[in-house]
C-alpha positions as CSV (number, residue, x, y, z in Angstrom):
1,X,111.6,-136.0,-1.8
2,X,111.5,-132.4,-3.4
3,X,109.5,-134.0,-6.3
4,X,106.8,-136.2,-4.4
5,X,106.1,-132.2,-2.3
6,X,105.6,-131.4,-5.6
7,X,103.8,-134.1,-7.2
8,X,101.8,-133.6,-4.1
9,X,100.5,-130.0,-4.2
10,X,99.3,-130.3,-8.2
11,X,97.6,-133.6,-7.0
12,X,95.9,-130.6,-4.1
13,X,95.6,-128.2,-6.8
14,X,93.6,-130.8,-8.7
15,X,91.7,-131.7,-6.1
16,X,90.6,-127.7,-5.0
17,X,89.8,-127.5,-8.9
18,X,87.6,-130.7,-9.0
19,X,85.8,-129.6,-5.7
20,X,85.2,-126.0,-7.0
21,X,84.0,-127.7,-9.9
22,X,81.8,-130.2,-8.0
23,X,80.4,-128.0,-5.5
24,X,78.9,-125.3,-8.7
25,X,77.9,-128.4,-10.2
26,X,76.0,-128.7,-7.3
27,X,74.9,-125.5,-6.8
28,X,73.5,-125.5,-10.1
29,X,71.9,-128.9,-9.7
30,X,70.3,-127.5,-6.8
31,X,69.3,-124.1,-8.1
32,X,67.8,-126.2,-11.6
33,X,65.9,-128.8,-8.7
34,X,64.3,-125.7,-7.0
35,X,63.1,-123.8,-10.1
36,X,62.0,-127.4,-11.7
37,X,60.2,-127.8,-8.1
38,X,58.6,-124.7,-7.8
39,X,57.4,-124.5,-11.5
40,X,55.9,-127.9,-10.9
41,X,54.3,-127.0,-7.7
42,X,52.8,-123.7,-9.4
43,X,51.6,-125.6,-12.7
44,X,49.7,-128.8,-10.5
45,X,48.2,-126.5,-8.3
46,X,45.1,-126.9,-10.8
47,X,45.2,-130.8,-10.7
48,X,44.3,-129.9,-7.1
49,X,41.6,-127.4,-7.3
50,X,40.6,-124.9,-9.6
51,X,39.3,-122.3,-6.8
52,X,40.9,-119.1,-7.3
53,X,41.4,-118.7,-3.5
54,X,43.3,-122.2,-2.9
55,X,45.2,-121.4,-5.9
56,X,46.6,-118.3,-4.6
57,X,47.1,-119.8,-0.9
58,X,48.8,-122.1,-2.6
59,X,51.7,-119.4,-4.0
60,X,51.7,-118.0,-0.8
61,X,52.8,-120.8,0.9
62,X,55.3,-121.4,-1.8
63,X,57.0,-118.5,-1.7
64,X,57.0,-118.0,2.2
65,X,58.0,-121.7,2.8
66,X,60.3,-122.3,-0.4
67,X,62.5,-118.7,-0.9
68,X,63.5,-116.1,2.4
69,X,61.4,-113.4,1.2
70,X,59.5,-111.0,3.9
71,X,57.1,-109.1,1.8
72,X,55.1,-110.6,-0.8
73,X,52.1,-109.6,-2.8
74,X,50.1,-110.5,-6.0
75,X,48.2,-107.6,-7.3
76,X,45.8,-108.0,-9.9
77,X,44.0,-105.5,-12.3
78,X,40.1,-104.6,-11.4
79,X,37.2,-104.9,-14.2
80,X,38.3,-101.2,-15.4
81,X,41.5,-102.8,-16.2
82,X,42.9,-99.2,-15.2
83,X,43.8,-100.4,-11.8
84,X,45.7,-102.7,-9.4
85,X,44.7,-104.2,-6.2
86,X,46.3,-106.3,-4.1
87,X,44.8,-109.9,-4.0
88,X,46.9,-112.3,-1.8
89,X,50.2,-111.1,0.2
90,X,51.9,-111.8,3.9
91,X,54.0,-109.6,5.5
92,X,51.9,-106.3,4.6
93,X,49.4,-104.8,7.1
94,X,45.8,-105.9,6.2
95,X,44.2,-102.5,6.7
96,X,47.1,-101.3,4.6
97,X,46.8,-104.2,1.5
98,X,43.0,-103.9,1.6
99,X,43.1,-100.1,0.7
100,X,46.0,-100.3,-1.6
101,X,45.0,-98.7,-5.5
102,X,47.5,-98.0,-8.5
103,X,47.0,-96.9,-11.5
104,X,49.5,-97.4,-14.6
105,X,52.4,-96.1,-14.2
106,X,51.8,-95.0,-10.7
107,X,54.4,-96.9,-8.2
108,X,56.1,-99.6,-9.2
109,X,53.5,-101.7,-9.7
110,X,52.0,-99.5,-12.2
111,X,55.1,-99.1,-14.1
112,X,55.6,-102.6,-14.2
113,X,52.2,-103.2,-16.1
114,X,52.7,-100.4,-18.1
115,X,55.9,-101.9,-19.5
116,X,55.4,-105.0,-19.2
117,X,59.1,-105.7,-18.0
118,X,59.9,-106.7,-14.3
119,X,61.6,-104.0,-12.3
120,X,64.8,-104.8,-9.8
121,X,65.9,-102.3,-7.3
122,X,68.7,-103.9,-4.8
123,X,68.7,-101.1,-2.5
124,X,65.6,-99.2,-1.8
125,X,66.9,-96.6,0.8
126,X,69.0,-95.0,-2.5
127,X,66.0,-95.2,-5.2
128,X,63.3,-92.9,-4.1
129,X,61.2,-93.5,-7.4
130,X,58.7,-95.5,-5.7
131,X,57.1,-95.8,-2.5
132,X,56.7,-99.8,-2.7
133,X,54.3,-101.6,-0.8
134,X,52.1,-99.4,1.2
135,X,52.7,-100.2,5.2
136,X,55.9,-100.6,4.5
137,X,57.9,-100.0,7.6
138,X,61.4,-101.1,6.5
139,X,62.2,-98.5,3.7
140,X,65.6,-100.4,2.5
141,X,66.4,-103.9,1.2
142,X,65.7,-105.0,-2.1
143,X,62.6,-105.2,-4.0
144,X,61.9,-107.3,-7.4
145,X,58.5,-106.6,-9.4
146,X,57.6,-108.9,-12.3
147,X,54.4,-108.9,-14.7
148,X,52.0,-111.7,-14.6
149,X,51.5,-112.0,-18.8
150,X,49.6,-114.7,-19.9
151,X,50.4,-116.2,-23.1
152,X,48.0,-113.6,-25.0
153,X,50.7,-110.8,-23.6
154,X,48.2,-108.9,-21.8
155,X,49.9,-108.2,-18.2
156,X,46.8,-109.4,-15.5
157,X,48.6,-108.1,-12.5
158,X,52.2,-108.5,-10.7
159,X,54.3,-110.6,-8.7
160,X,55.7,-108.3,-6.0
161,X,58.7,-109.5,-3.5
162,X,61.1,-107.9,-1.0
163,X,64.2,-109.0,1.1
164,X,65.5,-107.1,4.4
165,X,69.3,-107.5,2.5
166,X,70.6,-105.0,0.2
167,X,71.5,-106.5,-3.5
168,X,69.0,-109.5,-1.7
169,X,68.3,-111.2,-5.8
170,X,70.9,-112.8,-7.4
171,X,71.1,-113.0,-11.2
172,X,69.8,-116.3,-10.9
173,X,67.0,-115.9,-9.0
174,X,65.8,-112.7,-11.4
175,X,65.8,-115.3,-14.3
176,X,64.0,-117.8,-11.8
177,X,61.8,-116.1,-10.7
178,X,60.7,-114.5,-13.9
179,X,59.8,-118.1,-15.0
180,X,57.9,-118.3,-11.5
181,X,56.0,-115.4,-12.7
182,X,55.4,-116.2,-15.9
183,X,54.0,-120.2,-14.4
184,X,51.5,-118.1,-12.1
185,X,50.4,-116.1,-14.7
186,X,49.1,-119.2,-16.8
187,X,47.9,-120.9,-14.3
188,X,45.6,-118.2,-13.0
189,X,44.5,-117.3,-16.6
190,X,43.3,-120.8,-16.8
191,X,41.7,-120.3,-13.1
192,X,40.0,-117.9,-14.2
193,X,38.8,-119.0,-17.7
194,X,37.5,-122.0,-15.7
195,X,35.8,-119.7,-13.1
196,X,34.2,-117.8,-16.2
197,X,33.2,-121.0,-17.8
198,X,31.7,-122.0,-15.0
199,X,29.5,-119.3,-13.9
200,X,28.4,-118.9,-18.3
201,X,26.3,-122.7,-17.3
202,X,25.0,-120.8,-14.5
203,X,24.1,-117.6,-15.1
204,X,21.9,-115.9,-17.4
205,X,23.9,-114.0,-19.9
206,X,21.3,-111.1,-20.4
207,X,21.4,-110.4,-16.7
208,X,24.0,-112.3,-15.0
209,X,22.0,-113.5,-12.4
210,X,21.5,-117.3,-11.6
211,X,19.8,-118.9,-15.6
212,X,16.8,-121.5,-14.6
213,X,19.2,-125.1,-15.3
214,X,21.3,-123.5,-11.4
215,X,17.1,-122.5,-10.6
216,X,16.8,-126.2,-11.2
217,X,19.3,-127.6,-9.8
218,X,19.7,-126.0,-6.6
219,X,15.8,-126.0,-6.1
220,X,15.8,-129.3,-4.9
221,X,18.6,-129.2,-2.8
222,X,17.1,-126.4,-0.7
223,X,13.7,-128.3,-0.6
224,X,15.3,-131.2,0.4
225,X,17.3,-129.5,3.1
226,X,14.1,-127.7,4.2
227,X,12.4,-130.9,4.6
228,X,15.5,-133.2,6.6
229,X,15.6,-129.8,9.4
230,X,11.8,-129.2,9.4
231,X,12.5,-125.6,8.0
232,X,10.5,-123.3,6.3
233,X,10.8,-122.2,2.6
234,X,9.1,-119.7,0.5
235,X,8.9,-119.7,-3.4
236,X,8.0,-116.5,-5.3
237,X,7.7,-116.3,-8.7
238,X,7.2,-112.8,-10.3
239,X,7.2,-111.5,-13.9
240,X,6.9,-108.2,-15.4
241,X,3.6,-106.7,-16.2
242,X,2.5,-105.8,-19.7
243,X,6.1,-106.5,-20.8
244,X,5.0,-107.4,-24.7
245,X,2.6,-103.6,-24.4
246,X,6.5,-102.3,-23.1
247,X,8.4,-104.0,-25.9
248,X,6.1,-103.3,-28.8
249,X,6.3,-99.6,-28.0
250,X,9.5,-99.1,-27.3
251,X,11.8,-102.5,-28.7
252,X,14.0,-104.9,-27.9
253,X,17.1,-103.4,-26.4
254,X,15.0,-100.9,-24.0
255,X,13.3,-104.3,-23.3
256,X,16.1,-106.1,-22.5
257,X,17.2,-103.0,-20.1
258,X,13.8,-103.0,-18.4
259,X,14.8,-107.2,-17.9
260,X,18.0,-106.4,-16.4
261,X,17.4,-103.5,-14.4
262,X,14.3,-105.6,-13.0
263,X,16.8,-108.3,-11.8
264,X,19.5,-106.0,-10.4
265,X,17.3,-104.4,-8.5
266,X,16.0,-106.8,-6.9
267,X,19.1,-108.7,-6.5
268,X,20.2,-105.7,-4.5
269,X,17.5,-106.2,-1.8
270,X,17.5,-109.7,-1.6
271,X,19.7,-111.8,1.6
272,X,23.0,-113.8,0.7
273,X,21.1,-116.4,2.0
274,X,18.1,-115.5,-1.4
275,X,18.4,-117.3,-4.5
276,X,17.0,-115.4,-7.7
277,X,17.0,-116.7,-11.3
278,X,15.7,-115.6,-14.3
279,X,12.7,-118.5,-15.0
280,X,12.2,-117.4,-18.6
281,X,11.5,-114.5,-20.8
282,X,10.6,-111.4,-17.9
283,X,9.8,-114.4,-15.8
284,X,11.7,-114.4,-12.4
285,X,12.1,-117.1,-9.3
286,X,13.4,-116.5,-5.7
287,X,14.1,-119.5,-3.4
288,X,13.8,-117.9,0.2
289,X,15.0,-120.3,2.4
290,X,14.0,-120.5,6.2
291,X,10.9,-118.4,5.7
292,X,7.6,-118.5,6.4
293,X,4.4,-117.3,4.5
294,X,4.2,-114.2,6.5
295,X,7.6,-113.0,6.1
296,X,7.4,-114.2,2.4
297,X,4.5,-112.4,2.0
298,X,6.1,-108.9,3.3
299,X,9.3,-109.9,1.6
300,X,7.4,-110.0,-1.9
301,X,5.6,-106.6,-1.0
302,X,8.7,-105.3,-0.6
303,X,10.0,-106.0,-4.0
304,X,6.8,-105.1,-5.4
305,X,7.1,-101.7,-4.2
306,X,10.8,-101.4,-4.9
307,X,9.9,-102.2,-8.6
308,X,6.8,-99.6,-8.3
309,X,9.0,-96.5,-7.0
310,X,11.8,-97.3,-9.1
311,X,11.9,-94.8,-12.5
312,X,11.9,-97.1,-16.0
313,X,12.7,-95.6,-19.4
314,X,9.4,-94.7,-21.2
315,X,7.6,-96.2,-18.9
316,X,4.8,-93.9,-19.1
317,X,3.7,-95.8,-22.4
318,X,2.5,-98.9,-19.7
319,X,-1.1,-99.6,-18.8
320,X,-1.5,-97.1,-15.9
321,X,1.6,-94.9,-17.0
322,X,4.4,-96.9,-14.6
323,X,6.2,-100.4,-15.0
324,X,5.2,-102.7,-12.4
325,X,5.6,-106.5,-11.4
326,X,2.8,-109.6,-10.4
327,X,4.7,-112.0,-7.4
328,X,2.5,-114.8,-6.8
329,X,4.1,-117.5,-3.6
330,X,4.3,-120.9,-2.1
331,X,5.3,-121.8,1.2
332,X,6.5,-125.6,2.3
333,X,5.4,-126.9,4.1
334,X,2.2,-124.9,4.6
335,X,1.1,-125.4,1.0
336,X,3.2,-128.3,0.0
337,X,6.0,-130.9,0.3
338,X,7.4,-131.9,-2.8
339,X,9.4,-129.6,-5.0
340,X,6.7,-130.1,-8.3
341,X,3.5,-129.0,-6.1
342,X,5.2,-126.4,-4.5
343,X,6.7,-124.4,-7.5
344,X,3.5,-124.9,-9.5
345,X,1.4,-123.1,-6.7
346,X,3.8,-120.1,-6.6
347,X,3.1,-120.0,-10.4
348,X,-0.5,-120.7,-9.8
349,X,-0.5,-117.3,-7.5
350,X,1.2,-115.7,-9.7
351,X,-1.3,-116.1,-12.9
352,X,-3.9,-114.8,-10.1
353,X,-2.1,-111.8,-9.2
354,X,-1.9,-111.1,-13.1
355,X,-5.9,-112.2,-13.5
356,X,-7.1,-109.9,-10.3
357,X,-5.3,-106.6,-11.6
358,X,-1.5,-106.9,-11.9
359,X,0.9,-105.0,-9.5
360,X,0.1,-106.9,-6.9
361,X,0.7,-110.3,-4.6
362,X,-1.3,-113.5,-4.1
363,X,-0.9,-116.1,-1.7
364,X,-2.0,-120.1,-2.1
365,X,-3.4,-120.4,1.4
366,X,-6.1,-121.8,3.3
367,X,-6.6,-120.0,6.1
368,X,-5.8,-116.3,6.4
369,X,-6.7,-113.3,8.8
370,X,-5.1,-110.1,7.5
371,X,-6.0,-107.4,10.1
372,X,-4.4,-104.9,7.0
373,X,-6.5,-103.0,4.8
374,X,-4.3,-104.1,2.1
375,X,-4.8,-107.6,2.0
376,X,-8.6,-109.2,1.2
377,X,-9.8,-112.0,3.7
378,X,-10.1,-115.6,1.5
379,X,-11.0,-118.5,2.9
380,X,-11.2,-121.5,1.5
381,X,-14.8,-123.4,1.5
382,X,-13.6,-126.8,0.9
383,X,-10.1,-128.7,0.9
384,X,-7.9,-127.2,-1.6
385,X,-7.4,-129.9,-4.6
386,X,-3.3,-128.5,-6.7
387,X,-5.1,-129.6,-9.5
388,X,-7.7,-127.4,-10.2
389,X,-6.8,-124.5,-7.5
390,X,-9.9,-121.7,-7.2
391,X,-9.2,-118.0,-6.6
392,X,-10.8,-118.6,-3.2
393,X,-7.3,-120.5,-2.6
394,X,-5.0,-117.5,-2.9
395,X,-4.6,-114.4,-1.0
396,X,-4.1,-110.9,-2.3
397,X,-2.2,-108.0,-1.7
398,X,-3.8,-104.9,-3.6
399,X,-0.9,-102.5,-5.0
């Protein structure tokens, strides 16, 4: 009897041993199932969309719906490359996340990038190095900070996540979530390569402003659109006056400048809704949807006069001592309903503009009544024919 008692209690010791042994089996099946989960979820996000925005919603909802962490940030650094700004979070106040700055070295975050090692504190109440995320109400728990290093080792940003518990990260989850870390990283370098790619096809490089294939291409889509609602649309097409007199006296590069400073600033004063694009050479478009000739009209004169007032390197070496711009503009459907016609009337007004005097705007129009001393009365004596299109067709606003 004595001997089956104890034949009986190695047989339970066996078993405890096999079930300790079954259940970390487990436990490390299911530990290796969530890291191989979450990596795959991270690395197919770009099967699903290459937007920067869904990719980091994506993330988000990983790591709020996958792991029990309460704060959560990625911070990225800015076009200076000197500082980090928080991009996508939950948990953190808005107002608070939306002001947030580091520099390197400054915080953790900073210190992170500047070492390019991930930072664990299990208890924050004791280390009063950092202040952590800014809002933060709960001053104690623990707090993990990883780089984001692509696979050329430069740190983009950092992976930023808190629990409410003290000693919150196991071992475990520092190793897994360094290879979460590392996943993002790639996958948001190759977001943003892609985004880079993308806006290289269309925009100009010299001014990085939409380049004339996006002119083309979205041209007829907002002609088309115009049409379908019955909407106005306004084309202007502008260039630079005596640019060859400006580059033959002064060269290339200040040329270029000239180019670019043209195209900020009158990117700058444009809508959202406004479409510019560099047409060619110092020749510029603007698609102006939902307006009319008379607000296209004052729109142009305001970007003539923008151009006028603003101060130009050397430009005293111009024709008249100042660097100025021609605008000539279209309307549909007042001057015509197909994308062809209409774009070669704006041009049309703009080779008058440049024939009547330069720094100035003209009009294709048929019938016009400007009360304004500024503008000269045309009217057309016969029906206008795109072909062969008179001055008498245009209107002109004198500088």
């Amino acid at each position: 009897m004595a001997e089956n008692i104890e034949t009986l209690k190695e047989q339970l010791t066996g078993l405890q041993k096999k079930y300790r042994e079954i259940e970390e089996t487990n436990r490390n099946l299911n530990e290796r199932l969530l890291e191989l989960y979450s990596l795959y979820k991270i690395g197919s996000t770009l099967s699903l969309s290459f937007d920067f925005d869904e990719i980091m919603k994506s993330f988000r909802e990983l790591l709020r719906d996958t792991f029990d962490i309460h704060h959560y940030s990625i911070m990225f650094l800015d076009d200076t490359f000197e500082t980090l700004i928080i991009h996508n979070s939950f948990g953190i106040p808005k107002l608070a996340a939306s002001r947030a700055r580091y520099k390197f070295g400054e915080d953790i975050f900073g210190k992170v990038v500047e070492t390019g090692k991930y930072i664990y504190v299990p208890n924050m109440a004791e280390d009063i190095r950092f202040s952590y995320h800014p809002g933060n109400q709960l001053k104690s728990g623990s707090f993990l900070s990883i780089p984001l290093i692509p696979e050329d080792n430069r740190p983009i940003g950092v992976l930023n996540l808190e629990r409410k518990a003290i000693n919150g990260f196991s071992l475990r989850e520092l190793h897994l979530f360094e290879k979460i870390a590392d996943q993002i990283a790639k996958v948001i370098d190759k977001s943003l390569l892609f985004q880079h790619t993308k806006e290289l096809s269309i925009t100009d490089e010299l001014t990085g402003i939409y380049n004339r294939r996006y002119f083309n291409q979205r041209y007829e889509r907002e002609v088309m659109r115009a049409l379908r609602y019955r909407r106005p649309l306004t084309i202007v097409m502008f260039d630079i006056d005596h640019f060859k007199v400006y580059n033959d006296m002064n060269g290339h590069l200040l040329g270029d400048e000239v180019i670019r400073k043209v195209s900020h600033t009158i990117d700058s004063i444009i809508r959202k809704a406004d479409i510019l694009a560099r047409y060619g050479g110092e020749e510029f478009v603007l698609i102006l949807p939902e307006i009319t000739k008379a607000r296209g009209f004052q729109a142009a004169e305001k970007f003539r006069k923008t151009i006028e007032r603003t101060h130009f390197k050397h430009e005293e070496t111009q024709p008249g001592g100042r660097l100025t711009i021609s605008l000539g503009l279209a309307t549909l459907p007042d001057d015509a309903t197909d994308v062809k016609t209409l774009l070669e009337l704006a041009d049309k007004a703009l080779y008058m503009a440049k024939e009547n005097g330069r720094n100035r705007v003209c009009s294709y129009s048929s019938t016009y009544d400007f009360e304004s001393s500024h503008f000269h009365q045309l009217r057309l004596k016969k029906k206008p024919n795109h072909s062969n299109v008179k001055t008498s067709d245009f209107i002109m606003a004198n500088a």
